[in-house]
Residue frames as a rotation matrix with the C-alpha (Angstrom) as fourth column:
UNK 1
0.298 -0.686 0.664 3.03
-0.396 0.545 0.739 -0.41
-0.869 -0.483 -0.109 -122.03
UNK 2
0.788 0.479 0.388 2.87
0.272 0.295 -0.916 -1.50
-0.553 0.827 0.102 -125.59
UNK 3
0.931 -0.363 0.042 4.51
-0.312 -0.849 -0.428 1.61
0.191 0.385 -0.903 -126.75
UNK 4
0.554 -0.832 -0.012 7.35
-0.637 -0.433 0.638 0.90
-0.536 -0.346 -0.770 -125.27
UNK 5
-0.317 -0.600 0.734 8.37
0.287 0.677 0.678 -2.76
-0.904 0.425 -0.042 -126.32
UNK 6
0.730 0.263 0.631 7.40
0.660 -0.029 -0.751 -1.23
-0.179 0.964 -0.195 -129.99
UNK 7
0.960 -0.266 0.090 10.15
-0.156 -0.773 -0.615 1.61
0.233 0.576 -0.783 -129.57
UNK 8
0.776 -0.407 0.482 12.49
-0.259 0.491 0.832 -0.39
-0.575 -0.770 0.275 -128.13
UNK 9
0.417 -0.710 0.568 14.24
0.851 0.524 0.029 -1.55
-0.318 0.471 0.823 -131.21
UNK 10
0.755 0.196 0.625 14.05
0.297 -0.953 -0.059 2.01
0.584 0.230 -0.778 -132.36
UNK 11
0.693 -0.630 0.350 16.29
-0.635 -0.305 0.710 2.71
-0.340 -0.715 -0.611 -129.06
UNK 12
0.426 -0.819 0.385 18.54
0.268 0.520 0.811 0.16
-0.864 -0.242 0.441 -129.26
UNK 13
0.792 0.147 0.593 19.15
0.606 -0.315 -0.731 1.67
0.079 0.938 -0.338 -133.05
UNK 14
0.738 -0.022 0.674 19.83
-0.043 -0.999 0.015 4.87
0.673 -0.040 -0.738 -131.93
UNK 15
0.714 -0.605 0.352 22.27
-0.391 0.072 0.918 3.63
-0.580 -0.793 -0.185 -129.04
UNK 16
0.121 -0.748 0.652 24.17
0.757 0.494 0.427 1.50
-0.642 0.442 0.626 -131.38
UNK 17
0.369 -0.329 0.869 24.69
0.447 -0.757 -0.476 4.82
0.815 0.565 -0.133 -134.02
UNK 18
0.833 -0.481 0.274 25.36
-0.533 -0.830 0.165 6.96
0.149 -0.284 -0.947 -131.26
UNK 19
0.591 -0.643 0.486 28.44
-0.023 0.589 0.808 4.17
-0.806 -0.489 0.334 -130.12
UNK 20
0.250 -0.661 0.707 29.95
0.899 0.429 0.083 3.53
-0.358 0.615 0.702 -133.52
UNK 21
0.575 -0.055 0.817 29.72
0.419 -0.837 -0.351 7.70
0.703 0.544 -0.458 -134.21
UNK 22
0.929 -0.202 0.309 31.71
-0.330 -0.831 0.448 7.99
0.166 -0.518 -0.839 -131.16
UNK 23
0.059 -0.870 -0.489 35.66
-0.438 0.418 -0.796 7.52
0.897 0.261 -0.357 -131.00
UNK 24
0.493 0.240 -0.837 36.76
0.380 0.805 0.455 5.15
0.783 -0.542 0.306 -128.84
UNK 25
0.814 -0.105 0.572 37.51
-0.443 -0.750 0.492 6.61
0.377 -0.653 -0.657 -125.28
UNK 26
0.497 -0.867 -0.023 40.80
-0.009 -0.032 0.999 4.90
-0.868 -0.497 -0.024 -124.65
UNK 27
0.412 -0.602 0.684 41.89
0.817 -0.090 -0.570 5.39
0.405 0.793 0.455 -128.05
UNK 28
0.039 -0.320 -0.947 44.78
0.726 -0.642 0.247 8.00
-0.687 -0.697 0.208 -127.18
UNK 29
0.771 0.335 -0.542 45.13
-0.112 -0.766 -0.633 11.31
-0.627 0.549 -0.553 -128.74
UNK 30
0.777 -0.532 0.336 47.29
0.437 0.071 -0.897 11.55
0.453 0.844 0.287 -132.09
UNK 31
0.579 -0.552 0.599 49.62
-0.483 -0.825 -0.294 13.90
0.656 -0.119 -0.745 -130.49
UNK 32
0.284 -0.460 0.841 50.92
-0.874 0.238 0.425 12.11
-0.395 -0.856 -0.334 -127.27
UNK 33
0.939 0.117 0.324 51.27
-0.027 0.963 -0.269 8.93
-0.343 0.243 0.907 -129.22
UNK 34
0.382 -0.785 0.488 54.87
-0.062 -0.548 -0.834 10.85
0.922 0.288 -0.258 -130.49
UNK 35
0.351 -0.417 0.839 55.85
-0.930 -0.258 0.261 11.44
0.108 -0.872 -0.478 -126.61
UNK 36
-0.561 -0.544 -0.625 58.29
0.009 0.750 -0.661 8.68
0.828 -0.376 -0.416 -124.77
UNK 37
0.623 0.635 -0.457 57.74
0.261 0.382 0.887 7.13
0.738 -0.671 0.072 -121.48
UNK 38
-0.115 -0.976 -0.184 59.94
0.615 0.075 -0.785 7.58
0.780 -0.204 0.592 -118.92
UNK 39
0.242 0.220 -0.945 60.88
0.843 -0.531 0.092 10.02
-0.481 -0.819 -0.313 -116.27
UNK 40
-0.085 0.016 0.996 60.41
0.809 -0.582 0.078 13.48
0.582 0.813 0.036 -117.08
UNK 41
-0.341 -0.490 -0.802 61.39
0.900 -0.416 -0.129 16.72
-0.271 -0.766 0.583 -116.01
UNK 42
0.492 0.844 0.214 58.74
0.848 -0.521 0.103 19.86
0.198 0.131 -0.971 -115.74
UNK 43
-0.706 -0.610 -0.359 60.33
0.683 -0.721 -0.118 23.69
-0.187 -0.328 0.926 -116.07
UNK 44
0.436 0.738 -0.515 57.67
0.634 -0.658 -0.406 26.02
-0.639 -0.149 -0.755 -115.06
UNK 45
-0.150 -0.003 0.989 58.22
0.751 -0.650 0.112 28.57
0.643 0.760 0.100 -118.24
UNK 46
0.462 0.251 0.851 56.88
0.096 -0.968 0.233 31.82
0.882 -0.026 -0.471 -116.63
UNK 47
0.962 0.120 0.244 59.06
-0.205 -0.270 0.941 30.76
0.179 -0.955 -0.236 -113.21
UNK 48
0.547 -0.707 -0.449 62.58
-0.122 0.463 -0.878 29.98
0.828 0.535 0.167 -113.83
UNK 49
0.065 -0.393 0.917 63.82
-0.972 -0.233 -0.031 30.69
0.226 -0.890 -0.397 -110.53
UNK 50
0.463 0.187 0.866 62.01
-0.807 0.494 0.325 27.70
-0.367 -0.849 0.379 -109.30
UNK 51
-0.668 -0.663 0.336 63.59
-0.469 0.727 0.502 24.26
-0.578 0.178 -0.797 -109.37
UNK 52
-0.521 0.525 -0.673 61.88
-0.816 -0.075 0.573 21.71
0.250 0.848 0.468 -111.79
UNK 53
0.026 0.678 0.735 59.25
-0.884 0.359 -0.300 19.04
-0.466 -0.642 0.608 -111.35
UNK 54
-0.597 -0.458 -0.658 60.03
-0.774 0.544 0.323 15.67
0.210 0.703 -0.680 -111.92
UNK 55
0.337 0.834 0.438 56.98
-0.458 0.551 -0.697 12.93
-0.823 0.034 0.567 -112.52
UNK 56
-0.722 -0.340 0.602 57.28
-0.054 0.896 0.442 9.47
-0.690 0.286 -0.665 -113.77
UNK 57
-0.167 0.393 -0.904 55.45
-0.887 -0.460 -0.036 9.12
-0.430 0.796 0.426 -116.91
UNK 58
-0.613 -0.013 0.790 54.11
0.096 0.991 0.091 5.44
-0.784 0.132 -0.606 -117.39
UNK 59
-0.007 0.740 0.673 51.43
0.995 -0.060 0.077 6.71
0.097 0.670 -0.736 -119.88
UNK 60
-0.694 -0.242 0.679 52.01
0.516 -0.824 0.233 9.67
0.503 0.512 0.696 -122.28
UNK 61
0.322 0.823 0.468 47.96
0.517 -0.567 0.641 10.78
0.793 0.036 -0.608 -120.77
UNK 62
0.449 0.204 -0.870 49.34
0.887 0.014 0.462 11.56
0.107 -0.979 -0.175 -117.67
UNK 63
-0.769 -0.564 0.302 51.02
0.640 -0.675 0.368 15.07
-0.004 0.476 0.879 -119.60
UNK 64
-0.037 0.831 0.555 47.32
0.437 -0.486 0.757 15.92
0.899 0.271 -0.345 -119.81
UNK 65
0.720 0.693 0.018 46.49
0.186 -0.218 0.958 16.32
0.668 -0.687 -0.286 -116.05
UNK 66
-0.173 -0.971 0.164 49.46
0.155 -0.191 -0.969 17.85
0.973 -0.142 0.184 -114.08
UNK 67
-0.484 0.621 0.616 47.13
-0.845 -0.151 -0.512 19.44
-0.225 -0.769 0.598 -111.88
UNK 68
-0.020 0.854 0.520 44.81
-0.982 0.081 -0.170 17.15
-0.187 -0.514 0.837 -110.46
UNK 69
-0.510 -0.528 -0.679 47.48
-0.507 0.822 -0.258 14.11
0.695 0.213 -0.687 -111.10
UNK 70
-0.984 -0.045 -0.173 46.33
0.032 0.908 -0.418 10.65
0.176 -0.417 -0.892 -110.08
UNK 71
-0.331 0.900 -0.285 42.56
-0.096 -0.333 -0.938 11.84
-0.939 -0.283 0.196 -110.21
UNK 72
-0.724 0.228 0.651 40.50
0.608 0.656 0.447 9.69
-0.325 0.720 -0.613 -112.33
UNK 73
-0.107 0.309 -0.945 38.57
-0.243 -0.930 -0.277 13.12
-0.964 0.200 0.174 -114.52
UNK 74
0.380 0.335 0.862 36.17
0.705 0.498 -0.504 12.33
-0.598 0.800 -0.047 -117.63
UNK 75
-0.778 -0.627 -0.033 38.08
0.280 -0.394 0.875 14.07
-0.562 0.672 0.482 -120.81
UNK 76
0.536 0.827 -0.172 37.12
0.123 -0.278 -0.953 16.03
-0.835 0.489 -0.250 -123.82
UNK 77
-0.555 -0.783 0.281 39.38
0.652 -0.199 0.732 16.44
-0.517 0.589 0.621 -126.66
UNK 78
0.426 0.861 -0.277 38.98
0.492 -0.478 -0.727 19.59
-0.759 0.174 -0.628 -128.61
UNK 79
0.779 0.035 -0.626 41.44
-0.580 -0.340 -0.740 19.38
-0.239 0.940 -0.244 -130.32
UNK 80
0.404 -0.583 0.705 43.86
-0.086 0.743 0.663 16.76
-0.911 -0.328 0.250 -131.56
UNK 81
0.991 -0.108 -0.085 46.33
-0.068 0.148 -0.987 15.97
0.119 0.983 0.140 -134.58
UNK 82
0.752 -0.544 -0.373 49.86
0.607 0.792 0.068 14.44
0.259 -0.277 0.925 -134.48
UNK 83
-0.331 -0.664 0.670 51.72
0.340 -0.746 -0.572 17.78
0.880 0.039 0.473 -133.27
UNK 84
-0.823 0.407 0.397 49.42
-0.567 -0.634 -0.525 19.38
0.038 -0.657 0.753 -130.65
UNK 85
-0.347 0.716 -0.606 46.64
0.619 0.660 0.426 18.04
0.705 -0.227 -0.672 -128.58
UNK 86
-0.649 0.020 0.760 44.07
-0.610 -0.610 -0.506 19.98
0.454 -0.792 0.408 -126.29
UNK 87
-0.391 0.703 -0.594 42.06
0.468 0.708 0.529 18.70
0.792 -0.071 -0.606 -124.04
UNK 88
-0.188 0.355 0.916 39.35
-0.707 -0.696 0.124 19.80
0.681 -0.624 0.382 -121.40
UNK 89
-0.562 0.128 -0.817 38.71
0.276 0.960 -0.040 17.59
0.780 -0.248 -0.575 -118.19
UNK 90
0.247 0.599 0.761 36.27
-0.718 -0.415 0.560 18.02
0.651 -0.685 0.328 -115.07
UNK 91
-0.832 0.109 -0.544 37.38
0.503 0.562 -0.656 16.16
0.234 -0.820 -0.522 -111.56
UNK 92
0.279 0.960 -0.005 33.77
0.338 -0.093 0.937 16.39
0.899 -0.263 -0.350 -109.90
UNK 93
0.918 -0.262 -0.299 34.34
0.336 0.110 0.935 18.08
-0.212 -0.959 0.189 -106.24
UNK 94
0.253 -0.958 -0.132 38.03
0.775 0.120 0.620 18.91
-0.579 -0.259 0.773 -107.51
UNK 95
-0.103 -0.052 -0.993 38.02
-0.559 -0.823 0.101 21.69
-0.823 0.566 0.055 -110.16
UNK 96
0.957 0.100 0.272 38.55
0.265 0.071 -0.962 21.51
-0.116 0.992 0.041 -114.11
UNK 97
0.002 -0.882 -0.471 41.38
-0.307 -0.449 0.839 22.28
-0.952 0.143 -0.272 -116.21
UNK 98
0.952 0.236 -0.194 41.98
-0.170 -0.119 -0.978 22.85
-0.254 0.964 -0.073 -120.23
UNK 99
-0.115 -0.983 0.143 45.99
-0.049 0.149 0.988 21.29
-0.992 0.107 -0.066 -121.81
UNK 100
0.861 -0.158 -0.483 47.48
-0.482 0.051 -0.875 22.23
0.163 0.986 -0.032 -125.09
UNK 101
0.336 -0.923 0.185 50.46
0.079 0.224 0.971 19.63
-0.938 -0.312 0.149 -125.32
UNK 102
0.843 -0.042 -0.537 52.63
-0.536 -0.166 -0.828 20.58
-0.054 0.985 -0.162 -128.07
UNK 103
0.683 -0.605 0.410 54.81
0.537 0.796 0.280 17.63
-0.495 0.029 0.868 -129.16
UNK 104
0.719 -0.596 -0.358 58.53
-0.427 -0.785 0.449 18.94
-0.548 -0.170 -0.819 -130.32
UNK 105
-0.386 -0.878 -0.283 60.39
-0.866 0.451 -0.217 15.92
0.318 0.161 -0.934 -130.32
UNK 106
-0.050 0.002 -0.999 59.98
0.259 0.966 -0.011 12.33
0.965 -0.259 -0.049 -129.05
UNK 107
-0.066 -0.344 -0.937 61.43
0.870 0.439 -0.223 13.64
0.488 -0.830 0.270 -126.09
UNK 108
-0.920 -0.121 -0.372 60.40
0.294 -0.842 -0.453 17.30
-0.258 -0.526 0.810 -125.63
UNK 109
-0.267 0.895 0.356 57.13
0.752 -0.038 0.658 19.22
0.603 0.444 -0.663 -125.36
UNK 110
-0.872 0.005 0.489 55.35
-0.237 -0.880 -0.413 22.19
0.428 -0.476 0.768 -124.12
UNK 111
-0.108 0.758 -0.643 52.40
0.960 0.248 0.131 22.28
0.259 -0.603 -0.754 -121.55
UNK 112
-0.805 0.468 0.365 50.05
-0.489 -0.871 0.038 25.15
0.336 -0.148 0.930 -121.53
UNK 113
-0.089 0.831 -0.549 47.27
0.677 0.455 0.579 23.97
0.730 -0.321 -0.603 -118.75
UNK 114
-0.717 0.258 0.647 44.71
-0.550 -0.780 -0.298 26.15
0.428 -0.570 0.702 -116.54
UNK 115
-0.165 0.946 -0.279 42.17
0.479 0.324 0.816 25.61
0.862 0.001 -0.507 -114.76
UNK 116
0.380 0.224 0.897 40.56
-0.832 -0.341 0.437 25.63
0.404 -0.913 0.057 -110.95
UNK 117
-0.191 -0.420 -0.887 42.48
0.520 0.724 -0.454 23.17
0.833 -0.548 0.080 -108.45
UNK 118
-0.470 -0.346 -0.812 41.21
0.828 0.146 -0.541 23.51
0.306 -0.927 0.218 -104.94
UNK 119
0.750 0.578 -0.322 39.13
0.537 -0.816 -0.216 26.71
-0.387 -0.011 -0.922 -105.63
UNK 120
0.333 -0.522 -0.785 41.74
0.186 -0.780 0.598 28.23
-0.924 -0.345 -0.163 -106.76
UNK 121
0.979 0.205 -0.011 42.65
0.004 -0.074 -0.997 29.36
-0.206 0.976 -0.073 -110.28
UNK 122
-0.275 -0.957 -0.092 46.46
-0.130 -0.058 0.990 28.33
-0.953 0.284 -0.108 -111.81
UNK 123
0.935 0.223 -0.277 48.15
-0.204 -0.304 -0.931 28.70
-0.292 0.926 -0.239 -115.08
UNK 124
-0.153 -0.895 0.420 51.64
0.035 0.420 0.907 26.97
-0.988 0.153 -0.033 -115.89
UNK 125
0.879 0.008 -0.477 53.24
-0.476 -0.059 -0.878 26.92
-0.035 0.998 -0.048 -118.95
UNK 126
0.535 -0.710 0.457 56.06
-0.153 0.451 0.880 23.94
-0.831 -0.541 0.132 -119.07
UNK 127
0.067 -0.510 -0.857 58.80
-0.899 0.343 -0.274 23.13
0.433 0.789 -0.436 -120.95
UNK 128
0.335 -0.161 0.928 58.98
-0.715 0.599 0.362 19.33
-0.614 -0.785 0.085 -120.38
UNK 129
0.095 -0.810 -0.579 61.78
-0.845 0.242 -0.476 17.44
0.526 0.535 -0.662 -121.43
UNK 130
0.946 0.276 0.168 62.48
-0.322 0.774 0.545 13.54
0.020 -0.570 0.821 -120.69
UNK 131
0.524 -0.810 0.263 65.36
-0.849 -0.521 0.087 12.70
0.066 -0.269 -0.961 -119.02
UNK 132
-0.891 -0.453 -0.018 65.87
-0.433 0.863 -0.259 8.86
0.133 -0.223 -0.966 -118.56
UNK 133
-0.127 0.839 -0.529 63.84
0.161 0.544 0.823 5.96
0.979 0.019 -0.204 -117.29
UNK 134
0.432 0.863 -0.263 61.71
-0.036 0.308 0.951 5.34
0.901 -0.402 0.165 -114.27
């Protein structure tokens, strides 16, 4: 029992390096920090036929998770730098899914995201462009 309250500080050390060596987790990614708010308008790239998806955009993150929108899924960034941003996310019970947003403009960007939604496996590639407000 000893042992322990002797390695205790020893832990609390090691917890307080591992915190200040990690970035903060609502710090957003360089890349989306470039993007407007607003309402925005999704053009499936590999489907032109179809009409386009339009989603309200109160926070740039929400560019990350098309699939599996409004589902609260721990991130990973793997890559990140004021042009392009990927990221990898796991809903638990819901699937996974990997986004490369590539910032254009203020107001334009591409979306390359895969993953599994539902058991099933999708791929989209968007052109999304913002169109006005809320």
């Amino acid at each position: 029992m000893r042992d322990i309250f002797r390695s205790k500080p020893t832990l609390m050390g090691a917890a307080a390096i591992f915190l200040l060596a990690t970035p903060g987790i609502a710090q957003a990614p360089a890349a989306l920090a470039g993007l407007q708010t607003g309402a925005w308008e999704l053009r499936d790239v590999g489907r032109s036929a179809r009409s386009p998806e339009r989603i309200c955009v109160r926070n740039t993150a929400r560019l990350i998770q098309i699939h599996h929108a409004g589902l609260a899924c721990p991130r990973r960034v793997l890559s990140d730098d004021s042009r392009s941003v990927t990221i990898r996310y796991e809903c638990p019970g819901a699937g996974w899914g990997q986004t490369t947003v590539s910032v254009e403009t203020s107001r334009l960007a591409r979306i390359d995201t895969q993953g599994i939604e539902g058991g099933r496996p999708f791929h989209n590639v968007y052109e999304a462009r913002r169109t006005g407000e809320c």
